[in-house]
C-alpha positions in Angstrom: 31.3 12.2 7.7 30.5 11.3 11.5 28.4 14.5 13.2 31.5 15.9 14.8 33.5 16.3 12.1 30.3 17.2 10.1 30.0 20.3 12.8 33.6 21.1 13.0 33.6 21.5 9.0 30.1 23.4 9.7 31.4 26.0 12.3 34.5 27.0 9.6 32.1 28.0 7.4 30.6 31.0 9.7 27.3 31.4 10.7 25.5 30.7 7.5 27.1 27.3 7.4 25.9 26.5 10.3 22.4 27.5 9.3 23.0 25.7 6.3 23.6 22.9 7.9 20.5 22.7 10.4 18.5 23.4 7.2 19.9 20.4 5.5 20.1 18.5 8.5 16.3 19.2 9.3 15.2 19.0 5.6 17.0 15.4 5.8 14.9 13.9 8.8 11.6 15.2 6.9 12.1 13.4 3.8 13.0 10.3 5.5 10.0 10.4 7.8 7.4 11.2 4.6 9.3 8.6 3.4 9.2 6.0 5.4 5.2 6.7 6.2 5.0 6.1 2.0 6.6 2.9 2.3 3.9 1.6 5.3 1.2 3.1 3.4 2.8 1.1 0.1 2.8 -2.4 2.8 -0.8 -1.4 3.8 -2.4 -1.3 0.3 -0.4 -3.9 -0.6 -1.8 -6.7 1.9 -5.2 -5.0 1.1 -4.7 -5.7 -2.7 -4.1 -9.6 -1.4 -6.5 -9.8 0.4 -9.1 -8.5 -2.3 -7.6 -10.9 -4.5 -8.2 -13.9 -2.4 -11.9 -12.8 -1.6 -12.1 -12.8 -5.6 -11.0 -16.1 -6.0 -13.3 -17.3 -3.4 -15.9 -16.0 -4.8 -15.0 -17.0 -8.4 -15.3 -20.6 -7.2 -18.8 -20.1 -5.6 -20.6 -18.7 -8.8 -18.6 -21.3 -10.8 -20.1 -24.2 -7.9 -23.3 -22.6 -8.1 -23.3 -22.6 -12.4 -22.6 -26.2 -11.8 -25.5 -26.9 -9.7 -27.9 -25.3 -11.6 -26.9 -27.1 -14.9 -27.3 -30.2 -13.3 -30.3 -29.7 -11.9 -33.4 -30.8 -13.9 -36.1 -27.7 -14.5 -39.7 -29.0 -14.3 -41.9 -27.8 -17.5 -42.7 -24.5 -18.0 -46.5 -24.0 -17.3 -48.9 -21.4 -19.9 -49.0 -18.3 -17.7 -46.9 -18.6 -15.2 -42.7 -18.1 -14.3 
């Protein structure tokens, strides 16, 4: 239904139509707006969630690069009484 007919429909049903109507009509725009600012919140955590991931990965190959290194590196002896 297009608004006009939606208020000519509205203004046969008396005076609580019509309030009806507002409340619906007002109750309508809320839900989209909450809804809507779920949706960019839902974007926002998402590309946060990415980004965390790809920070993780990076730092997945750095301890693995550093494991590597330290394998391969050659310890002198251990001396009595000291690290």
């Amino acid at each position: 239904m297009s608004d006009p007919d939606f208020l000519k429909f509205l203004a046969t049903l008396g005076v609580g139509g019509i309030l009806a109507g507002f409340m619906f009509f007002f109750y309508r725009k809320d839900v989209r707006q909450y809804t809507d600012l779920w949706k960019a919140q839902t974007d926002v955590l998402t590309s946060l969630i990415e980004s965390n991931i790809e920070a993780n990965v990076s730092l997945k190959a750095a301890v693995e690069a550093l494991h590597r290194r330290l394998d391969e590196r050659e310890l002198p002896p251990r001396r009595h009484g000291t690290l």
